[in-house]
N, C-alpha and C positions, 0 to 999 in steps of 0.2 A: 929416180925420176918416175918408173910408175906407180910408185906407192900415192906418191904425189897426185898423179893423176886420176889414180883407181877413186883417190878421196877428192878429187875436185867430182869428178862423173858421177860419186852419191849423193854431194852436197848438190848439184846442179838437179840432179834426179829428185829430191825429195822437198825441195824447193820448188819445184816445177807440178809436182803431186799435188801440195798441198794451196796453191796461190787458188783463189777466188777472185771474179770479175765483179764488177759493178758499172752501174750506170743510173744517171739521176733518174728518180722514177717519173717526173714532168719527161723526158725524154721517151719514155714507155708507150707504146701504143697496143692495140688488142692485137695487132698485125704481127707482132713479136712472137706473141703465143701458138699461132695458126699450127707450127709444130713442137709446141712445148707446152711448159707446165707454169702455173699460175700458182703461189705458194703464199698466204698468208699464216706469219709465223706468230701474227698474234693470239691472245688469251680470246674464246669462244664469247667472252661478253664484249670483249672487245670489239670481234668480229662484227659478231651482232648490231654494236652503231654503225657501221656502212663500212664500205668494203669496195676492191676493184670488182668490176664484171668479169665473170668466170676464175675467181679466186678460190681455192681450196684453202679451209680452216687445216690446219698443221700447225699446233701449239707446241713453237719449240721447247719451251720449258717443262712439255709432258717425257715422261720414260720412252713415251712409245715414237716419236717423232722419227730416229732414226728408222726403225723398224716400217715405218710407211711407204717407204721406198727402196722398200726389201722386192716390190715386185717391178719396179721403174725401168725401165733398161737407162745403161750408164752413156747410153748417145743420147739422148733426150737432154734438151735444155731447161733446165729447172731456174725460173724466176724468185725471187723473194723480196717480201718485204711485210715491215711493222709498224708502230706508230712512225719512228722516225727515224730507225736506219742503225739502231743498237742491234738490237738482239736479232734482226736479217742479214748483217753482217757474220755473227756469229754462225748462225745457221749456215751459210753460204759455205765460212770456211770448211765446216763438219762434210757439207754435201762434198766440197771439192776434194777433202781429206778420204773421201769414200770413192771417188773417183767420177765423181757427176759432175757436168758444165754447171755450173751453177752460177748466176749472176746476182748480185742485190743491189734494189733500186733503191738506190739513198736516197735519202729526205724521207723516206718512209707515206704513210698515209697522210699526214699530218702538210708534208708539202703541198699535194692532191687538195686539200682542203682549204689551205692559203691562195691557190692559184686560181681557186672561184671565185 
């Protein structure tokens, strides 16, 4: 029986490490941010065509992405999102695997743009 057990309490553990939250990015407001972080994971041209207000470029698909939140502390709520909710999901799960709240706004920018 506790063998049994020792291995539900890892699976439960590492399972619980690794899950990321989300929420639709139309549900987003600046007011979220007041103590958190604003993460856009798209490519820097990307960027560049318009963006949320007070979004930080963090191009997940560069080497260094991880590494930028080597100085973040791990109670900080880290935001994400991208064109349309791929590759902020991915991001998310990495941050949550590292051990940051990390949430990604699905629908991405591209929702943002529809809702105008």
């Amino acid at each position: 029986m506790r063998p049994f057990l020792n291995s539900l309490f890892i699976l439960l553990f590492l399972t619980a490490c690794s899950q990321s939250k989300s929420k639709h990015i139309t549900e987003f407001s600046q007011n979220d941010i007041k103590n958190a972080l604003l993460i856009d994971v798209r490519t820097s041209d990307e960027y560049g065509l318009g963006h949320l207000k007070n979004a930080k470029n963090v191009d997940v698909l560069q080497n260094t992405f991880v590494a930028y939140f080597d100085s973040i502390p791990k109670t900080k709520t880290i935001y994400v999102y991208c064109k349309s909710g791929g590759r902020s999901a991915k991001a998310a799960e990495k941050l949550a695997a590292l051990g940051y709240n990390a949430i990604n706004l699905e629908g991405g920018y591209d929702a943002i743009k529809n809702k105008k």
